[in-house]
LOGU-411200 format. One line per field, with one value per residue (C-alpha): x, y, z; residue number from 1; residue in three letters. Coordinates in Angstrom, 1 decimal, padded with zeros to 4 digits. Example, Ala and Ser with C-alpha at 12.3 -4.5 7.8 and 13.67 -1.06 7.14 Angstrom:
2
east	012.3;013.7 .
north	-004.5;-001.1 .
up	007.8;007.1 .
nr	1;2 .
rest	ala;ser .
***
This chain:
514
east	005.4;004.9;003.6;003.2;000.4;-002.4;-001.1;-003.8;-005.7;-003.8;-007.0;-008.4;-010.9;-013.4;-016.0;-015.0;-017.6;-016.3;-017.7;-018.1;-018.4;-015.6;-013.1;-011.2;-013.8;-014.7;-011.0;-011.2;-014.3;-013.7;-010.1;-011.7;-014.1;-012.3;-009.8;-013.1;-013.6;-017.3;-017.7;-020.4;-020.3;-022.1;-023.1;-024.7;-025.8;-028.1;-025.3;-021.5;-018.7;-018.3;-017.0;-017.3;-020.9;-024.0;-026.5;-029.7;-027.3;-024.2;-021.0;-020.4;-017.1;-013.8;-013.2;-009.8;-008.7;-005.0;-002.5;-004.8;-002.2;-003.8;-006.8;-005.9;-004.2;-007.3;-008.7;-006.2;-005.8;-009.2;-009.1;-010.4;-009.8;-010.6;-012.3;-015.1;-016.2;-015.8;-015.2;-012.3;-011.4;-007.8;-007.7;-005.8;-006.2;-005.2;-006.7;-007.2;-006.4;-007.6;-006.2;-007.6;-005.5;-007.1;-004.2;-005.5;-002.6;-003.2;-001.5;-001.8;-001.2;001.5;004.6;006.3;002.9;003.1;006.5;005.7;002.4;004.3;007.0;004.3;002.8;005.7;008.9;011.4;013.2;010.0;009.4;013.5;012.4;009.1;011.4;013.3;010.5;008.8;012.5;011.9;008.7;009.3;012.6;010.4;007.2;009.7;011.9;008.4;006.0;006.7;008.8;006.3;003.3;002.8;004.7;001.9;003.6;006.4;009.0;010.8;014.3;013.4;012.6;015.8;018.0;016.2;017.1;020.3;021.4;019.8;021.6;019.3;016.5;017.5;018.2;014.6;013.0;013.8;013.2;013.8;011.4;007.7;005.7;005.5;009.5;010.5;008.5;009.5;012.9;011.7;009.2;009.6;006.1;003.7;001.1;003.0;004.0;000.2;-000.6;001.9;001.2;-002.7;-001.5;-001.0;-005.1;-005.0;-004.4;-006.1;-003.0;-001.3;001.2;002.5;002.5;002.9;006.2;008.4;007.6;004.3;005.4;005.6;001.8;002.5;004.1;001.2;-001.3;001.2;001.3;-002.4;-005.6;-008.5;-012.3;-014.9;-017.8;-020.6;-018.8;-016.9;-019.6;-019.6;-016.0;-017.0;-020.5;-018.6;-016.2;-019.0;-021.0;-017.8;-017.4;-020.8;-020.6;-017.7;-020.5;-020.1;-023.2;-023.7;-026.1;-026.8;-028.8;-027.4;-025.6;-022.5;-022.4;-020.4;-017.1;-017.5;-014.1;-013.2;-009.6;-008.9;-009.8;-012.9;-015.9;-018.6;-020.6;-023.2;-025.7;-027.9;-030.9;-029.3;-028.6;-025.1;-023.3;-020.8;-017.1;-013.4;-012.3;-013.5;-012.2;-013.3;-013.6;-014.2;-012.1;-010.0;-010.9;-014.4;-012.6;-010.7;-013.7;-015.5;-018.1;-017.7;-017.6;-015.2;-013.4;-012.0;-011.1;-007.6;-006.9;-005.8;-005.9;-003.6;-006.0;-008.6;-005.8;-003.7;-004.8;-007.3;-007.3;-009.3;-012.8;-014.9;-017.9;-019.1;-022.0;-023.4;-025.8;-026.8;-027.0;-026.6;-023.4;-021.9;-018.9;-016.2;-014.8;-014.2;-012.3;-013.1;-011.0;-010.7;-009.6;-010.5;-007.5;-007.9;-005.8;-004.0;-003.3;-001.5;-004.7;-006.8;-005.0;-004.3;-008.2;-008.6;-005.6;-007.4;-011.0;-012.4;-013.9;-012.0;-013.4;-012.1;-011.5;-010.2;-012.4;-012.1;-014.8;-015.5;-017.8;-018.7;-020.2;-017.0;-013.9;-016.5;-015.8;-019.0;-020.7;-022.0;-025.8;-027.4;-027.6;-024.9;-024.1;-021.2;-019.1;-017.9;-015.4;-013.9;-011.6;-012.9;-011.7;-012.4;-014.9;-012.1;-011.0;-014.4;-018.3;-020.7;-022.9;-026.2;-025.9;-022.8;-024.7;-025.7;-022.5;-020.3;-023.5;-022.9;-018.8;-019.0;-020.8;-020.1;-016.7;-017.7;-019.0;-016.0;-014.5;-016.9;-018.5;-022.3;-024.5;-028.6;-029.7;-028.0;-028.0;-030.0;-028.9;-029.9;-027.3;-024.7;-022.8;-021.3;-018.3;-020.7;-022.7;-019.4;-019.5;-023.1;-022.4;-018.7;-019.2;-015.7;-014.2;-014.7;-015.6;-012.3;-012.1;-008.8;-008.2;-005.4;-003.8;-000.6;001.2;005.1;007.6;006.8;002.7;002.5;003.7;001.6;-001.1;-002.7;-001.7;-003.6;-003.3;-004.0;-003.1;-006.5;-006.1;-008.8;-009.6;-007.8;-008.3;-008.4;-009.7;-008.2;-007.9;-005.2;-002.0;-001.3;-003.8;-006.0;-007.2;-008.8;-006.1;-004.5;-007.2;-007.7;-004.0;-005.2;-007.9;-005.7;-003.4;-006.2;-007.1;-003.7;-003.5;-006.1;-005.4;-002.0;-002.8;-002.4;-003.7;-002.7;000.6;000.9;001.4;-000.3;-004.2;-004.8;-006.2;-009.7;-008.9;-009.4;-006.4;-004.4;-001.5;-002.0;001.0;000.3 .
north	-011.8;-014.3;-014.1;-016.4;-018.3;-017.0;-018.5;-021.8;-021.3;-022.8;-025.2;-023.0;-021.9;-018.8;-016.2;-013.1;-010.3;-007.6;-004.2;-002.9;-004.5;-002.6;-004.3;-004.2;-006.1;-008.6;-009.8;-010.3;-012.5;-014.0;-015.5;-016.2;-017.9;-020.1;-021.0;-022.3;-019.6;-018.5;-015.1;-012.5;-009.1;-006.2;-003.7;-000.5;-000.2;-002.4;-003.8;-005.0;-002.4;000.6;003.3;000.5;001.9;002.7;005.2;004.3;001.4;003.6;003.5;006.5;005.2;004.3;003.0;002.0;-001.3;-002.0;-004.5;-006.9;-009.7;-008.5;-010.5;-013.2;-014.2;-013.5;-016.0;-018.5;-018.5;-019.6;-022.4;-020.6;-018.4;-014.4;-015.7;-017.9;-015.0;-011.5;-010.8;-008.3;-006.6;-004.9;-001.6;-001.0;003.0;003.6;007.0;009.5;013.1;016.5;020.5;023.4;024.3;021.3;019.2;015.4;012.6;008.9;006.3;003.1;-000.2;-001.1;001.0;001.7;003.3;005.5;007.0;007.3;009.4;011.5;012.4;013.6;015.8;017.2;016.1;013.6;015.6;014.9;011.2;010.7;012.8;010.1;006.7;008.3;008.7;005.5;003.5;005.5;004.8;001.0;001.0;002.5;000.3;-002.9;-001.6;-000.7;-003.4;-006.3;-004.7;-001.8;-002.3;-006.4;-005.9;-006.3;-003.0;-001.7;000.7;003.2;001.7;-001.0;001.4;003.8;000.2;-000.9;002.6;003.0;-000.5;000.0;003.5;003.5;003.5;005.8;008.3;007.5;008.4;011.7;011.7;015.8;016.5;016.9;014.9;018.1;019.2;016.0;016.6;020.1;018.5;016.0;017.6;021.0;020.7;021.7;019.6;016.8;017.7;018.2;014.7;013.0;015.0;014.0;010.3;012.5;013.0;008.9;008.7;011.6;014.0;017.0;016.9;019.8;018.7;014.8;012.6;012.4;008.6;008.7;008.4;005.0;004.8;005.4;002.2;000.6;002.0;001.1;-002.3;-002.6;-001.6;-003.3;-002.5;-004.3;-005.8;-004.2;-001.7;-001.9;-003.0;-006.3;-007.1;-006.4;-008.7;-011.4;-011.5;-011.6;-014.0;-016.2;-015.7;-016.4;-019.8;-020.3;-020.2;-016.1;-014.6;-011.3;-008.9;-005.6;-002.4;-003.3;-000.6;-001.8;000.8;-000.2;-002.2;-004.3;-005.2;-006.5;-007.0;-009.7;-008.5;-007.7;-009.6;-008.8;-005.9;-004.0;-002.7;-000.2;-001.7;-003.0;-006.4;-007.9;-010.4;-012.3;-012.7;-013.7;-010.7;-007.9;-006.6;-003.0;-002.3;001.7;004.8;004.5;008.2;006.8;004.6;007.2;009.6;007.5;006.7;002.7;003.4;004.3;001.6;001.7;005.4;004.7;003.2;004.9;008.2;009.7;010.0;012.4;015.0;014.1;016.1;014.5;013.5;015.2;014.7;015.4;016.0;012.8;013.1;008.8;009.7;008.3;010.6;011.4;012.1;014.2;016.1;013.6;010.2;009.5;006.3;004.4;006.6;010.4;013.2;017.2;019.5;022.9;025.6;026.4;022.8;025.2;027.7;024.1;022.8;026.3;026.5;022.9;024.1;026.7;025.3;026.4;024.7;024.8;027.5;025.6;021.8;019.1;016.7;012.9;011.0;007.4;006.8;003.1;001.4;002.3;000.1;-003.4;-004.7;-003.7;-000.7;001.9;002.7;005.2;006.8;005.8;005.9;008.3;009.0;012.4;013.4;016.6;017.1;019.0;019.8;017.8;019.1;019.7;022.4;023.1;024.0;022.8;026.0;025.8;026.5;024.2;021.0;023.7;025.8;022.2;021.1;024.7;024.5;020.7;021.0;023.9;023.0;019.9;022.1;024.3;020.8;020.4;017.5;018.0;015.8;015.4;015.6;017.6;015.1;016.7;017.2;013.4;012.4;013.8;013.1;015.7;015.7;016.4;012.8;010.7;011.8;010.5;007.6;006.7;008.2;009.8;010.3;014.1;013.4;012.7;009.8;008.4;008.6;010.5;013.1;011.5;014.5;014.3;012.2;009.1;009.6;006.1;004.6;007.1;005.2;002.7;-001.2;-003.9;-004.9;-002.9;-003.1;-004.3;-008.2;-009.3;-006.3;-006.0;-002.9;-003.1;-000.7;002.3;004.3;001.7;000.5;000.1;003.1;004.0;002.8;-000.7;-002.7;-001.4;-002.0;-005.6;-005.9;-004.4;-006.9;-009.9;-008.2;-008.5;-011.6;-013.2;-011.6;-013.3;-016.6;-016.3;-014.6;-013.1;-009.9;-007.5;-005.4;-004.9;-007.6;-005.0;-004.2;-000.5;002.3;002.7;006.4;009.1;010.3;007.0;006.3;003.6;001.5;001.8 .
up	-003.9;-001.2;002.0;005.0;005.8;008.2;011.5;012.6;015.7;018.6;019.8;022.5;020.6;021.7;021.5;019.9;018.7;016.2;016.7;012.7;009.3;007.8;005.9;008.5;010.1;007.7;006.8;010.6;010.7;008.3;009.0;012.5;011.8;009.6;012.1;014.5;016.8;017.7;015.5;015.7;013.6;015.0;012.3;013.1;009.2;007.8;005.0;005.5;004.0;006.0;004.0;000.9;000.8;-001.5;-002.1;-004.5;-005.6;-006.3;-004.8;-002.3;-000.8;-002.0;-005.8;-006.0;-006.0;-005.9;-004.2;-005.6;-003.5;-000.2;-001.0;-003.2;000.1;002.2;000.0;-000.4;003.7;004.2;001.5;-002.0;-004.8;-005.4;-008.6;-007.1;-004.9;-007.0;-010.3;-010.7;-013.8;-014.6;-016.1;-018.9;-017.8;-014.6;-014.7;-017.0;-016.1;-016.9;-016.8;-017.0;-020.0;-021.8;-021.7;-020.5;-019.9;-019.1;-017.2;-018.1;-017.0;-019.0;-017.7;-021.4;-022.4;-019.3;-020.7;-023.8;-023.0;-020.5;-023.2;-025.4;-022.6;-021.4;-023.3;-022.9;-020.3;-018.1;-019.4;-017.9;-014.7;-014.4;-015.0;-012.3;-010.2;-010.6;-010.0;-006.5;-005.7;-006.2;-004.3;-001.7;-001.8;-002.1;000.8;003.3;002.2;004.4;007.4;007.8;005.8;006.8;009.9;012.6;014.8;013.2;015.2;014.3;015.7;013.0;010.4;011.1;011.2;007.6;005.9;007.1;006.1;002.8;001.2;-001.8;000.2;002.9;-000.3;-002.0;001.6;001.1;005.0;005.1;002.6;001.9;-001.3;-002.9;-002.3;-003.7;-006.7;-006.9;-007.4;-010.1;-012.4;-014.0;-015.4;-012.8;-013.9;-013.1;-009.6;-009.7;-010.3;-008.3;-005.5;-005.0;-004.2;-000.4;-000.5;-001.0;002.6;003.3;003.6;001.5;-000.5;001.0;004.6;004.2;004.1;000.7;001.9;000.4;-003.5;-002.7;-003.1;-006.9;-007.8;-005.5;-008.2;-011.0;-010.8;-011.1;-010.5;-011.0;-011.3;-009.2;-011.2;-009.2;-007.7;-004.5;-002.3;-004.1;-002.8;000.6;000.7;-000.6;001.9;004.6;002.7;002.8;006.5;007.1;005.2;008.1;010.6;011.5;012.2;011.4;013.6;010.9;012.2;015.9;018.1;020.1;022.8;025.0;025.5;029.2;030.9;034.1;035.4;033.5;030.0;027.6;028.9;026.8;024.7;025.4;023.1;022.6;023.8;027.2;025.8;027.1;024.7;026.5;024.8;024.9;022.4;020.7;017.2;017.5;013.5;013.8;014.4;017.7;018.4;019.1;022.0;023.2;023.4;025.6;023.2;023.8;027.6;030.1;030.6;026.9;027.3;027.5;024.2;021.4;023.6;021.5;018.5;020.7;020.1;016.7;014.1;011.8;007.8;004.9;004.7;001.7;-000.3;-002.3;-005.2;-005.8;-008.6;-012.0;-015.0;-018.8;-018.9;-022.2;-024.0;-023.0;-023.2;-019.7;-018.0;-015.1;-013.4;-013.8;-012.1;-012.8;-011.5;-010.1;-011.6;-008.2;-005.6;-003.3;-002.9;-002.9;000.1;001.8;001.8;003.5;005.7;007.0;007.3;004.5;001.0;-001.7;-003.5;-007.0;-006.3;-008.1;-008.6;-009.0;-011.1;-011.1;-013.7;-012.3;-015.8;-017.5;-017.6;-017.1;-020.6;-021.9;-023.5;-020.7;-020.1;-021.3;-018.1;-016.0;-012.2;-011.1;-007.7;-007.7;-005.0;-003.6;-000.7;002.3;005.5;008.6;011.4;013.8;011.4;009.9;011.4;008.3;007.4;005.9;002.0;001.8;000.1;-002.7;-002.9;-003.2;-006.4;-008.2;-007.7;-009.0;-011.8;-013.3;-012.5;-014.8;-017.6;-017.8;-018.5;-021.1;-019.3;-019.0;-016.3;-016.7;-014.6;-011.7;-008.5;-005.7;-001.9;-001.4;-003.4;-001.5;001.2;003.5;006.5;009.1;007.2;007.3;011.0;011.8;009.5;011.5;015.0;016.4;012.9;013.0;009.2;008.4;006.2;006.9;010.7;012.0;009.4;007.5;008.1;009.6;008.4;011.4;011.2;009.7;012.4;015.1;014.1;016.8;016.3;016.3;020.1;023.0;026.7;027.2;027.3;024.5;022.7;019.1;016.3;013.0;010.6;008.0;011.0;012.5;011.3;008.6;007.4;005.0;001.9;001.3;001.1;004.2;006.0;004.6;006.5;009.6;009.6;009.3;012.1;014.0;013.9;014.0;017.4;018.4;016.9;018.6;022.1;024.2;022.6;025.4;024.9;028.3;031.2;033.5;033.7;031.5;033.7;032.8;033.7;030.8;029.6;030.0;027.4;024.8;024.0;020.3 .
nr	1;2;3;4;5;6;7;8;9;10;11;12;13;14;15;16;17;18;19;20;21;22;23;24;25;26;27;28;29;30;31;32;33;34;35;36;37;38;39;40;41;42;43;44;45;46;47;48;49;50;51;52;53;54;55;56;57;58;59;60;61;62;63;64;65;66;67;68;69;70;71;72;73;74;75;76;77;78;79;80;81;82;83;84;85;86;87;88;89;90;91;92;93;94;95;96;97;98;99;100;101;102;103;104;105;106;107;108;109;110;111;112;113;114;115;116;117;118;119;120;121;122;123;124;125;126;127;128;129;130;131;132;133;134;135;136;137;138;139;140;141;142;143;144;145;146;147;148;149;150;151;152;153;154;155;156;157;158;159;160;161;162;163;164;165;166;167;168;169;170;171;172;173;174;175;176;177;178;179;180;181;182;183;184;185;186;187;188;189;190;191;192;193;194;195;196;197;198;199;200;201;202;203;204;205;206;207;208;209;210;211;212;213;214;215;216;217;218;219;220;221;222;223;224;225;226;227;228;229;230;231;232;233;234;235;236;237;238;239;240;241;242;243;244;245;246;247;248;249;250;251;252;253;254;255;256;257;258;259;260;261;262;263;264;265;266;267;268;269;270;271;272;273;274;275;276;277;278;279;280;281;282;283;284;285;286;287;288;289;290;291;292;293;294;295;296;297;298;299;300;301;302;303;304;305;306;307;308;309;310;311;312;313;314;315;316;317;318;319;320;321;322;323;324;325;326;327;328;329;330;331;332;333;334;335;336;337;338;339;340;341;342;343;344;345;346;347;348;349;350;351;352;353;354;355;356;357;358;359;360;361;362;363;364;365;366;367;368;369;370;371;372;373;374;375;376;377;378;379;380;381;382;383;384;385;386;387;388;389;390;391;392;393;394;395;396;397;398;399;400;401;402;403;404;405;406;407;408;409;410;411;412;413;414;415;416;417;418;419;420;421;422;423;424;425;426;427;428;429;430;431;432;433;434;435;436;437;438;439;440;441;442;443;444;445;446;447;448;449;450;451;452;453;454;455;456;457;458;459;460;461;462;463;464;465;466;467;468;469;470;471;472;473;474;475;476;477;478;479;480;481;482;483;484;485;486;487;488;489;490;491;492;493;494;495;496;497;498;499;500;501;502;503;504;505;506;507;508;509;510;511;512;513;514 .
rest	unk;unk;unk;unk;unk;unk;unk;unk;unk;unk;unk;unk;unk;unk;unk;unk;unk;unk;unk;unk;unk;unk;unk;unk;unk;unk;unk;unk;unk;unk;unk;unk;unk;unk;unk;unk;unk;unk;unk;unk;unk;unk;unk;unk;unk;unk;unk;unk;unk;unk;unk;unk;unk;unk;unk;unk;unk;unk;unk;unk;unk;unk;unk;unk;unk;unk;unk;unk;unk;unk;unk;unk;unk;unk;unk;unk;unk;unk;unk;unk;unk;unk;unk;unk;unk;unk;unk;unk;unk;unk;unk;unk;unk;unk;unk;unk;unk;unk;unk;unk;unk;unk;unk;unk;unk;unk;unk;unk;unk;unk;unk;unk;unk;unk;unk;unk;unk;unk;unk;unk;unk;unk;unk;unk;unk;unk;unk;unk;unk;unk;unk;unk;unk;unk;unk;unk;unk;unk;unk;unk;unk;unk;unk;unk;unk;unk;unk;unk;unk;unk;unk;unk;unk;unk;unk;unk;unk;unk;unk;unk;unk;unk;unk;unk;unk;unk;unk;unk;unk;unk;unk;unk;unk;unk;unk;unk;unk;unk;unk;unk;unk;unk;unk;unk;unk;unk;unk;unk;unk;unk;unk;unk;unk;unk;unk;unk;unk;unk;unk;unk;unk;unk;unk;unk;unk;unk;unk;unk;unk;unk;unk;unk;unk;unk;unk;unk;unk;unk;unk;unk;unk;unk;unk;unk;unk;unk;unk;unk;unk;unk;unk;unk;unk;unk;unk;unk;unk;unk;unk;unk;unk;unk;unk;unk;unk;unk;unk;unk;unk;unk;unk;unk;unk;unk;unk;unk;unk;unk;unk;unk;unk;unk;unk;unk;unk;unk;unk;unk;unk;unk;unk;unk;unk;unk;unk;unk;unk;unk;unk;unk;unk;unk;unk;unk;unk;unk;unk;unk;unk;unk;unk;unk;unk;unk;unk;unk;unk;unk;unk;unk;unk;unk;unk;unk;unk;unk;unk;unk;unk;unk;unk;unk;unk;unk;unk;unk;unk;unk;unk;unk;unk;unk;unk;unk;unk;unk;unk;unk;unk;unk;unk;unk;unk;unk;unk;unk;unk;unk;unk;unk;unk;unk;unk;unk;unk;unk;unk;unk;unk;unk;unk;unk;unk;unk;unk;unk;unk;unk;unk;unk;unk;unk;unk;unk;unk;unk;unk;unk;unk;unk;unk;unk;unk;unk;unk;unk;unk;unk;unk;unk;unk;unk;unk;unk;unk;unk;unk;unk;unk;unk;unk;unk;unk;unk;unk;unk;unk;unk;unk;unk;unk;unk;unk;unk;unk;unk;unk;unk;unk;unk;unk;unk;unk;unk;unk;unk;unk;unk;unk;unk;unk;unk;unk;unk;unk;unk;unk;unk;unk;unk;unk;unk;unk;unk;unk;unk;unk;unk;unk;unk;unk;unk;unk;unk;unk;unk;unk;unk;unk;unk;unk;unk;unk;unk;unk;unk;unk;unk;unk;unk;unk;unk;unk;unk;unk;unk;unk;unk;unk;unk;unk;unk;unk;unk;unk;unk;unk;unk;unk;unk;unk;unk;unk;unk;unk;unk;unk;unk;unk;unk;unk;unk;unk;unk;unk;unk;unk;unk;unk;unk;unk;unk;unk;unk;unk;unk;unk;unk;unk;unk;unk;unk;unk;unk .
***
């Protein structure tokens, strides 16, 4: 697939500062600083990546890579190759899954193979249902990945006009029906509507509540996923090395805590220790509910204000640990289900832990070509509700060890040693760690068939400031916010970045024209 070019600076030239190291934030940087501009990254943390974190050298963030095209053309814009910069390894095994029953199916790379193993699982009534499936979710991903997914601020005039001139794809919408309806409809075999139905918690959702939309995010995964040699984090210091070798500088360990404006537009950023850094823009890389909780200042109060009161995303519980691991031959990627999804998601629902979770395990040495250690490092993840639904209690970090791994061992996957509560990281953590997120660890929930385009754009009523991030469009997940970066910046690079040809109220409780 081709894209267009990243637009050239139009001469002017200017200072901007961007609040966060995400990868929202760094795609930002680093296309800025390649087209001349003065670039400064603040970053609370003391390392770039966000949520594209480690713990004791182990990744504690997300593990997927996929739409690999996102930054082949980050790279290519700014006059270089993936290849030079990170070493990425397809994976033959996309993921391999695991029932209670004992049943285990994997997906694989090549599409034939994924068939073909489904047949065996489930019959060839259910391998037609999946080539069925999979014809849908590309028809979807093809019809929604440039006018709504590279589209800058999509509307849903546009998106209504696109389906209805398109019959096939206003039929594969399914726009009256939940993920999980739709695959009530295709599958007979529950643990297929299972499987298919977790790509909802990719974006932080459930399949019972989100958009029939979603299955596009199948044939995202399907067409390749690839495995980062040292993990995750690697990807995103590379791309701030690269900017950095632009001329960015990057500022780590430094609190932006304040956004200053005047009536023209952003003027600078204050932070924590009183120090005022004049600038022409601001990319605020972080959740827009932390703007629109007044926790960058007043005067950005305004923006986004719709995301103090949308409801919020999953959160979770996520174990970074290294460990013996025994009992199974696990993939890169695998995923544990629980015996009920309906009871798992009614529990989140309703504020409470899943009292039996699915899990999904990265085990980070596998999948690299090579033989794995001896003791090997391991994300564990389980979904958990957010803070708006949920007050943290004290015994959580050991209830969520025991239901993990003895979850595990039921499995027949043994871990030594046990990780201890260090190794964990909690909703009420993701919430110190990304203040105004609530915990939840894909912005606003994904629920309701136009939440994808709920979410704030890039450019705000506030001439100068832009947003980019997983919490803006177009959502979560790393490639996604790789986009929202380069939608940041080409606003910029473009100006003028406000929405609006009238000043923003700095008022609480003002509308933002996202």
């Amino acid at each position: 697939m081709k894209h267009a070019g990243f637009p050239p600076s139009d001469g002017k030239g200017g200072t901007v500062i961007v609040v966060g190291a995400g990868i929202g934030g760094l795609c930002a940087a680093l296309r800025l600083a390649h087209a001349g501009l003065n670039v400064s990254v603040l970053e609370r943390h003391g390392a770039p990546g966000g949520k594209m974190r480690q713990v004791g050298g182990v990744d504690a963030g997300p593990t997927v890579l996929t739409m690999r095209d996102v930054f082949d053309t980050l790279f290519a814009d700014v006059g270089t190759r993936t290849e030079d910069h990170v070493s990425l390894i397809p994976q033959s095994v996309l993921a391999r899954h695991w029932w209670p029953d004992g049943s285990t199916l994997d997906l694989h790379a090549d599409r034939a193979r994924n068939t073909e193993a489904i047949a065996k699982l489930a019959g060839p009534r259910e391998a037609r249902a999946f080539e069925a499936f999979s014809k849908r979710a590309r028809t979807l991903f093809d019809g929604f990945d440039a006018p709504v997914m590279r589209n800058p601020a999509p509307q849903f005039n546009q998106l209504a006009s696109l389906a209805f001139r398109q019959p096939a794809l206003f039929r594969a919408m399914a726009p009256t029906k939940t993920l999980a309806a739709l695959l009530q409809g295709t599958f007979s075999d529950p643990r297929l509507r299972q499987l298919f139905g977790r790509y909802a918690t990719y974006v932080g959702g459930s399949p019972y509540k989100s958009p029939a939309l979603l299955s596009l995010i199948w044939e995202a995964e399907a067409a390749g996923v690839w495995c980062v040699r040292g993990g995750m984090h690697a990807l995103a210091k590379a791309i701030a090395q690269l900017a950095k070798d632009k001329g960015a500088e990057f500022r780590y360990s430094c609190h932006a805590s304040r956004i200053l404006t005047d009536s023209s537009g952003v003027t600078g950023v204050a932070l924590e220790d009183g120090t005022v850094l004049p600038t022409d823009h601001v990319v605020f890389n972080g959740d827009p509910r932390a703007l629109a909780s007044g926790l960058l200042g007043r005067e950005t109060q305004g923006v986004a204000a719709a995301s103090a009161k949308t409801p919020r995303s999953l959160s979770a519980n996520v174990w970074s640990f290294a460990a013996n691991a025994t009992g199974l031959d696990l993939a890169h990627h695998n995923v544990f289900f629980c015996a009920d999804p309906q009871r798992e998601f009614s529990d989140i629902e309703n504020g409470r832990l899943p009292s039996d979770p699915t899990l999904y395990l990265c085990a980070e040495d596998r999948g690299q070509g090579t033989p794995p250690p001896a003791t090997e490092r391991f994300e564990i993840i389980a979904n958990a509700p957010p803070l708006t639904r949920r007050t943290p209690q004290p015994e959580d970090p050991e209830t969520c060890r025991q239901q993990t791994f003895q979850t595990l061992e039921r499995f027949g996957l043994s871990m030594d040693p046990w990780p201890g509560p260090g190794c964990l990281t909690t909703p009420a953590d993701f919430d110190r760690l990304f203040p105004g997120s609530s915990g939840s660890l894909y912005g606003q929930s994904p629920h309701g068939m136009t939440a994808a385009l709920d979410r704030p754009v890039a450019t705000t009523a506030i001439p100068g400031l832009v947003l980019a991030g997983g919490g803006v469009h177009p959502g979560a997940g790393v490639p996604m916010a790789a986009i929202s970066g380069g939608h940041a910046a080409a606003a910029i690079l473009r100006g003028p970045t406000s929405t609006s040809r009238s000043r923003q109220t700095a008022m609480p409780g003002g509308t933002s024209t996202a």
